[in-house]
ZAFI-45309 format. One record per residue (C-alpha): x, y, z. Coordinates in steps of 0.25 Angstrom, whole numbers, padded with zeros to 4 digits, always signed. Layout:
BEGIN
XYZ ...
END
This chain:
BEGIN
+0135-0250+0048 +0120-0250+0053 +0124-0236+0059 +0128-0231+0046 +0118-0237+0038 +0106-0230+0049 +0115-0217+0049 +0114-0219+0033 +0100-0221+0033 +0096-0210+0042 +0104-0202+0032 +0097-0206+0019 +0084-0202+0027 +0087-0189+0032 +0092-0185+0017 +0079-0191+0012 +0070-0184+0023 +0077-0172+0020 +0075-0173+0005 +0058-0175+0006 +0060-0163+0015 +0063-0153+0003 +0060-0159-0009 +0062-0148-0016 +0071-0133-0013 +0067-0121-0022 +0071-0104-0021 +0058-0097-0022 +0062-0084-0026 +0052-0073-0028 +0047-0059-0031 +0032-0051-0028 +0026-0037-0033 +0038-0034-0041 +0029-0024-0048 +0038-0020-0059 +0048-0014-0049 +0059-0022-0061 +0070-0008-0058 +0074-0006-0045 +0067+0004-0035 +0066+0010-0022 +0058+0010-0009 +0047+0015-0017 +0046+0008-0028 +0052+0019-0038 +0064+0019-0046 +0078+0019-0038 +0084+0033-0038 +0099+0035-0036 +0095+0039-0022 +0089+0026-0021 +0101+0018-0025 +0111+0027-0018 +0100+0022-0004 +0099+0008-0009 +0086+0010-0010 +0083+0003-0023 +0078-0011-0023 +0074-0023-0033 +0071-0021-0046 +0072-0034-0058 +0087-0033-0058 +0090-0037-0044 +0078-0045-0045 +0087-0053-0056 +0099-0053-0047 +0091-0059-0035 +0084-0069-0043 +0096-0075-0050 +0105-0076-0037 +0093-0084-0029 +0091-0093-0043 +0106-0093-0040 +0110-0109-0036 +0097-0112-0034 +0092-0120-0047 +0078-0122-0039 +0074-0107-0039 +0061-0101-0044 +0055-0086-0046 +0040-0082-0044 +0035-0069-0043 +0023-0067-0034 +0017-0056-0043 +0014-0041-0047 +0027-0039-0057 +0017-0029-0063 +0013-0015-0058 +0023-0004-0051 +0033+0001-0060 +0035+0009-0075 +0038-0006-0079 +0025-0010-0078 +0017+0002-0080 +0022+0006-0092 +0026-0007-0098 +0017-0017-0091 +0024-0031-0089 +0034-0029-0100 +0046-0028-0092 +0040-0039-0080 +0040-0049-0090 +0055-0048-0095 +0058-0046-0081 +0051-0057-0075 +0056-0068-0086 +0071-0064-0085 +0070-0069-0070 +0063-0082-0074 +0051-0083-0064 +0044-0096-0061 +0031-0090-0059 +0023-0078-0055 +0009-0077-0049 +0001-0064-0053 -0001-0052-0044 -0012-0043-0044 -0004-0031-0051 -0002-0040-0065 -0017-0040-0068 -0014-0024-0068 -0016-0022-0080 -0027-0033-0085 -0026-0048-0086 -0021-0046-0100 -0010-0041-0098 -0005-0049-0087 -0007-0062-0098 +0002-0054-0107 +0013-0051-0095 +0009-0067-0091 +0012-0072-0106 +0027-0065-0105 +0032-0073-0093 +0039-0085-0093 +0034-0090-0081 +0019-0093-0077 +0010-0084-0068 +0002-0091-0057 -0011-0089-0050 -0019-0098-0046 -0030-0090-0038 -0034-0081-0053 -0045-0084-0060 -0042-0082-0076 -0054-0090-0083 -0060-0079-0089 -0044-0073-0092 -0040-0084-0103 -0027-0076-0106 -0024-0074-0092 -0028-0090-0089 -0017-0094-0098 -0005-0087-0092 -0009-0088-0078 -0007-0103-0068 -0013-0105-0055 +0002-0113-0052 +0014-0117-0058 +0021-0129-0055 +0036-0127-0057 +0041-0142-0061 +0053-0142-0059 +0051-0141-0043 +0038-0145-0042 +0034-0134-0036 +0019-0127-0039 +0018-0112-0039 +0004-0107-0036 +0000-0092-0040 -0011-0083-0032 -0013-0067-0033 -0021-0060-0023 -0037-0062-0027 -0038-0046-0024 -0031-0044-0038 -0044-0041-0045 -0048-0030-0036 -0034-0026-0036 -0028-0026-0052 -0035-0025-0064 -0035-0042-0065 -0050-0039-0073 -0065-0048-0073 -0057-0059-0080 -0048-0063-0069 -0052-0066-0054 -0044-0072-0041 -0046-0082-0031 -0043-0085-0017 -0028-0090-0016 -0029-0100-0008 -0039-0107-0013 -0031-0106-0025 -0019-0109-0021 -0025-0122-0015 -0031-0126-0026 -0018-0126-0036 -0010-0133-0022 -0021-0144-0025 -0018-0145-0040 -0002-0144-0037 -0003-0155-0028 -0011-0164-0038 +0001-0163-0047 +0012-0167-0038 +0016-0154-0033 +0017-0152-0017 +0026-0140-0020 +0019-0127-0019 +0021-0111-0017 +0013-0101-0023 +0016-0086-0027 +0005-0077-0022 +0001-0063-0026 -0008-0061-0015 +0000-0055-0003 +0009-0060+0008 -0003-0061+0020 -0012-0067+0010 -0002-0077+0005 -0001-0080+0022 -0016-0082+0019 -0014-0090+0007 -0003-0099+0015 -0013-0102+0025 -0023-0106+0018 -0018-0116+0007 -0012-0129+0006 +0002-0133-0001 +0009-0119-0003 +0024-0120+0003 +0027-0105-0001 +0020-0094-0005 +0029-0083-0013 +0019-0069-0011 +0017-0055-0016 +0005-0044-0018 +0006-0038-0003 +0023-0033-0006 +0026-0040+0008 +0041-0041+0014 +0044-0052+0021 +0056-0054+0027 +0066-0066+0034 +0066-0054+0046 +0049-0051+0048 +0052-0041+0057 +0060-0031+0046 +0053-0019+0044 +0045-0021+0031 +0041-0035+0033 +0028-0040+0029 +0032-0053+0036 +0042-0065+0036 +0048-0071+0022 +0044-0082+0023 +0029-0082+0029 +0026-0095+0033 +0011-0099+0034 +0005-0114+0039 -0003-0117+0027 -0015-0126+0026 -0007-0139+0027 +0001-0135+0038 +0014-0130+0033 +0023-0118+0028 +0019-0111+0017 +0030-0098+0015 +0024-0085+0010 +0034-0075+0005 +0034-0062-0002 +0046-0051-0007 +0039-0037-0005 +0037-0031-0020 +0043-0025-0030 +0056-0035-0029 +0061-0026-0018 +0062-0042-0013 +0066-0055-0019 +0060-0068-0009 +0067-0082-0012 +0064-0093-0002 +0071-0107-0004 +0060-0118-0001 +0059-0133+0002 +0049-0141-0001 +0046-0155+0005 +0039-0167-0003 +0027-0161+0000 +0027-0148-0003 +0031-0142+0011 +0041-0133+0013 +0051-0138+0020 +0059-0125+0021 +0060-0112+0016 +0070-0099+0015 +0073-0087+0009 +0070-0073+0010 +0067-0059+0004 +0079-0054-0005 +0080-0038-0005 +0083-0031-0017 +0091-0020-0013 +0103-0013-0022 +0111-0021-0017 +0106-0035-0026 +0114-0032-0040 +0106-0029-0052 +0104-0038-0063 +0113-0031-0073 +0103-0036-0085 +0090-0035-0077 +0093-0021-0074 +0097-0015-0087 +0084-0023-0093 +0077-0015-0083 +0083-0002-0088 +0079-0006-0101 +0064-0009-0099 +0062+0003-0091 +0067+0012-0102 +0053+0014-0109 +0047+0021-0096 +0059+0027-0089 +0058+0041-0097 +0043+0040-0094 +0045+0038-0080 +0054+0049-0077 +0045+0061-0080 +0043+0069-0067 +0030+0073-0063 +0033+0078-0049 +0041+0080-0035 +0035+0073-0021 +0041+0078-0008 +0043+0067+0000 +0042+0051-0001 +0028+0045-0003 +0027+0030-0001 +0017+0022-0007 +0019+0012+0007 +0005+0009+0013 -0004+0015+0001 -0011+0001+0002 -0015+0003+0018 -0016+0016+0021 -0014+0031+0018 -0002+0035+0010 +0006+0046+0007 +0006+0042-0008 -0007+0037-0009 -0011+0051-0005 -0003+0058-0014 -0008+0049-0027 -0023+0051-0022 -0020+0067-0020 -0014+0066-0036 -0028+0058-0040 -0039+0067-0032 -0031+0080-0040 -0033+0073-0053 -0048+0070-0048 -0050+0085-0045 -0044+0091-0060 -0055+0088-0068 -0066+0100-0067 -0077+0091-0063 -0077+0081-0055 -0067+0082-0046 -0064+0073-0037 -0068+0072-0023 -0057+0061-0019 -0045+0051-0024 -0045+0037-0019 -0032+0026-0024 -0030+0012-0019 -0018+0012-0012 -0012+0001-0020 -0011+0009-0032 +0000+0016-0027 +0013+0006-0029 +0026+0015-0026 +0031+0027-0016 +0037+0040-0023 +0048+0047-0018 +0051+0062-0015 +0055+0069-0027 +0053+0068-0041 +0043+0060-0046 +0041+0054-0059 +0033+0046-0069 +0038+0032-0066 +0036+0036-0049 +0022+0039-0052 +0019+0027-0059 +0026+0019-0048 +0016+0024-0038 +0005+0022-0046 +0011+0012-0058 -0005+0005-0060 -0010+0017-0073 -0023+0018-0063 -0033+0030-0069 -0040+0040-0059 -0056+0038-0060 -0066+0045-0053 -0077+0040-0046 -0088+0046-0041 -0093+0040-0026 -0105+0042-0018 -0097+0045-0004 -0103+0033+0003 -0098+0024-0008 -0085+0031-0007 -0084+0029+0012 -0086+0012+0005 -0076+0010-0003 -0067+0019+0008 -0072+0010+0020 -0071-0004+0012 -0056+0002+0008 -0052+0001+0025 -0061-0010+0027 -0055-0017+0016 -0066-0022+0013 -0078-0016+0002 -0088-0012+0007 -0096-0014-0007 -0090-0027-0011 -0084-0032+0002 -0073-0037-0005 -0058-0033+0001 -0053-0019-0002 -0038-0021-0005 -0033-0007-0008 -0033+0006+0002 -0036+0020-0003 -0027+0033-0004 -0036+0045-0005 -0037+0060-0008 -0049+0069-0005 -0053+0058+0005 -0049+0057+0021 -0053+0043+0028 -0052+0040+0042 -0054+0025+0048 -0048+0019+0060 -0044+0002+0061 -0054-0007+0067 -0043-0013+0079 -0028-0014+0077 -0024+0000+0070 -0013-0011+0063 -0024-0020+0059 -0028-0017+0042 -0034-0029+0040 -0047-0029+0033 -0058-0021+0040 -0051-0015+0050 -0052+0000+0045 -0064+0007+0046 -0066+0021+0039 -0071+0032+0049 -0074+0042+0038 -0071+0049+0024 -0069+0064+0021 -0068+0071+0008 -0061+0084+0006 -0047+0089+0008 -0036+0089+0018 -0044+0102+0021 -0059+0100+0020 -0063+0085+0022 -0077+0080+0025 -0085+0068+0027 -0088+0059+0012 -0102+0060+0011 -0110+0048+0008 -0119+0055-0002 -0108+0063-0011 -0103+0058-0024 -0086+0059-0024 -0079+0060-0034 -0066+0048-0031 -0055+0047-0041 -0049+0036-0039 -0041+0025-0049 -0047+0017-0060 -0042+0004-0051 -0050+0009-0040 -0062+0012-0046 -0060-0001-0054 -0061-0009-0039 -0046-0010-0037 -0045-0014-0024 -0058-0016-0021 -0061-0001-0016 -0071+0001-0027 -0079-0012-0027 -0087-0009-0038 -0079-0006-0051 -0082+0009-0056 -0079+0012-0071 -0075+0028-0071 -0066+0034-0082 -0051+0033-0083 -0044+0047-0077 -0030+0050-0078 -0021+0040-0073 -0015+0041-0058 +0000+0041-0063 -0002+0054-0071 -0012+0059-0061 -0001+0058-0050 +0010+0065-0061 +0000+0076-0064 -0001+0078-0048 +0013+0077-0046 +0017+0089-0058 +0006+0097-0052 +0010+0098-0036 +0024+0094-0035 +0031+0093-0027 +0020+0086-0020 +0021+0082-0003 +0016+0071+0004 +0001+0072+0003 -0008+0075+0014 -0011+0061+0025 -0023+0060+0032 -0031+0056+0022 -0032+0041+0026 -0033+0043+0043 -0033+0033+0054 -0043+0035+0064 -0040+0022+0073 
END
């Protein structure tokens, strides 16, 4: 009898021990950088062709995204939906009708929450309140300062605490966004972690030990951000479009899903992000213990091939929003031989990136005075590849969906061998504030070499060697005493990016989607442009 009664009590203390352990179980499921991608598309970010589907080459879009989402709330009562930011920017959805259709889509899935990303201030506060006032769940951000933004102020939380788990959601956004959007003088941004350790501080004062945060601020930032904070058990990540995956060593992988950092008290905190564009759905099943740890985690990635069913619903609510800009889409402006991705525009010389820059220094060199001497765009403003063939409308505005004018500026050629040398350094030399964009360029050849590891990109480790002027047949060295005349975008000159660090006001030009369809109906079909431009001395 004392046998059984011990064997009892041991019981009654492992069932209890094991309850304390996980307090409470919830599916994390969540998306990143959708930007507007809500009907499927290929590789490249365009519309799926028959070819495509015939390749199975056709992935996401808001009708699977619906499928996925409703089998993984599927038997799990406990599930929430979060969206880690940039819905805006990328497709004819949002260019021509702003956040229209994201709003419809996003409160048919019924999210939890979304933080902000840096491409929903692209088109002003004010309009981001309006898109904010729409959604039936709140938007998070606790490292923004709105207080001279009253509208903004009253739609945007640091944190949300979901009662019914207990479980507080803090929101932070990369604090480049107002060198890299048009977020305006009324809105600023913090440091993250200091943020996110301020509303861990006020969570806890209310009896929440229970925390993740959903961060628009880039996977090895969010590492960063793990690091250096108390109290976060998960952090659900966009902004940098990084795959992680369960198998780290697959081609394409930025890392392993989950990452797991030591945070400031010692234990796990679990970053995860799903690429971009909801080529990926991530869902993690998590435990937390009574206080607040994770006791375990899993999940993983979800690809959405052609082989996830469409929403029959979602997808014929698609057809029906895109309606009003499909005919305008599918005017032909011209032919390309051969595939031009946009992969690497960010980093380095690309083809694409040359090709838009060869489009932008043509325009620059119509008019019958002032011509200009050279083209310079951030590699971030190109967003998609374009395939070999036809090319229309809706392609272009893909590749280049922001409604950025040309400018032109006219720089002294010392001014202009700055703002070039801070670009690879990273760093402004005017400013010495970070440079987070990279240059595509006509009219211009640079040569640098790495400082070091040849692998190694960090900051400060390319230095420029010199700068020539000309043609792919007459180049010589910029001379420091000249005045150039750059054409460039209205973003640039504007200190998008932080190439420019001094905002220059110049009158509104053309704007770079019809530039690139003049360029196109004038030369096609057009070939892969001339390399070389950008060239690696190490």
């Amino acid at each position: 009898m004392k046998s059984f009664v011990f064997s009892l009590l041991c019981a009654l203390v492992l069932i209890c021990q094991k309850a304390e352990a996980k307090e409470k179980s919830l599916r994390i499921i969540h998306t990143n950088d959708i930007h507007a991608h809500y009907s499927p598309f290929n590789k490249y970010g365009g519309d799926c062709s028959d070819d495509d589907k015939t390749q199975n080459n056709c992935f996401g879009g808001a009708a699977r995204l619906t499928t996925i989402i409703n089998q993984l709330r599927s038997g799990h009562s406990n599930s929430l939906l979060f969206d880690a930011g940039d819905q805006a920017q990328g497709t004819l959805f949002y260019t021509l009708g702003k956040f229209n259709t994201t709003i419809k889509i996003m409160n048919h899935l019924r999210y939890d929450a979304m933080c902000l990303g840096n491409h929903e201030f692209d088109d002003g506060p004010g309009l981001l309140a309006d898109f904010l006032n729409e959604i039936n769940f709140p938007a998070i951000c606790a490292n923004i300062d709105t207080s001279r933004n009253p509208k903004l102020a009253k739609v945007v939380k640091p944190y949300v605490i979901i009662e019914k788990y207990k479980l507080g959601v803090i929101g932070y956004i990369t604090n480049t966004t107002g060198s890299i959007s048009q977020a305006g003088s009324t809105v600023s941004f913090t440091d993250a972690a200091a943020a996110v350790n301020k509303y861990v501080s006020v969570l806890h004062s209310q009896g929440i030990t229970s925390i993740i945060a959903v961060s628009h601020n880039g996977y090895h930032e969010d590492m960063d951000v793990a690091a250096n904070t108390h109290g976060l058990g998960l952090i659900v990540g966009g902004h940098s479009h990084t795959y992680l995956s369960i198998n780290p060593s697959e081609p394409g992988s930025g890392g392993p899903y989950p990452t797991i950092v030591k945070n400031l008290d010692g234990h796990n905190t679990y970053v995860v992000q799903a690429k971009a564009w909801g080529e990926y759905v991530g869902y993690v099943d998590i435990d937390f213990d009574h206080a607040g740890v994770v006791a375990n985690l899993s999940g993983k990635p979800i690809h959405m091939t052609q082989m996830i069913k469409e929403d029959d619903n979602m997808a014929e609510s698609v057809r029906e929003m895109r309606k009003p800009f499909d005919d305008y889409g599918e005017n032909i402006v011209g032919k390309i031989t051969s595939d031009l991705s946009h992969t690497g525009c960010k980093q380095q010389e690309c083809e694409l990136g040359d090709l838009v820059a060869d489009a932008m220094l043509w325009s620059g060199r119509q008019s019958t005075n002032d011509k200009a001497d050279i083209a310079i765009i951030n590699g971030g403003g190109i967003r998609a590849g374009a395939r070999k063939g036809i090319i229309k409308i809706k392609d272009i505005l893909l590749i280049t969906p922001f409604g950025d004018s040309l400018v032109k500026l006219h720089i002294r050629g010392k001014d202009l061998q700055a703002i070039v040398a801070g670009v690879f350094a990273k760093s402004n030399v005017a400013n010495h504030k970070p440079v987070t964009g990279f240059l595509q360029v006509a009219g211009m050849r640079i040569k640098y070499h790495y400082i070091g590891d040849h692998s190694d990109t960090t900051a400060d480790s390319m230095v420029v060697d010199s700068i020539e002027v000309g043609s792919n047949n007459t180049w010589s060295l910029i001379d420091n005493n000249m005045l150039y005349t750059v054409i460039t975008l209205n973003y640039v000159a504007h200190g998008g990016d932080n190439i420019i660090a001094d905002a220059v006001e110049a009158p509104a030009l053309e704007t770079l989607d019809v530039v690139i369809a003049d360029y196109l109906r004038a030369f096609s079909p057009v070939s892969s442009p001339q390399m070389d431009r950008i060239i690696n001395n190490s």
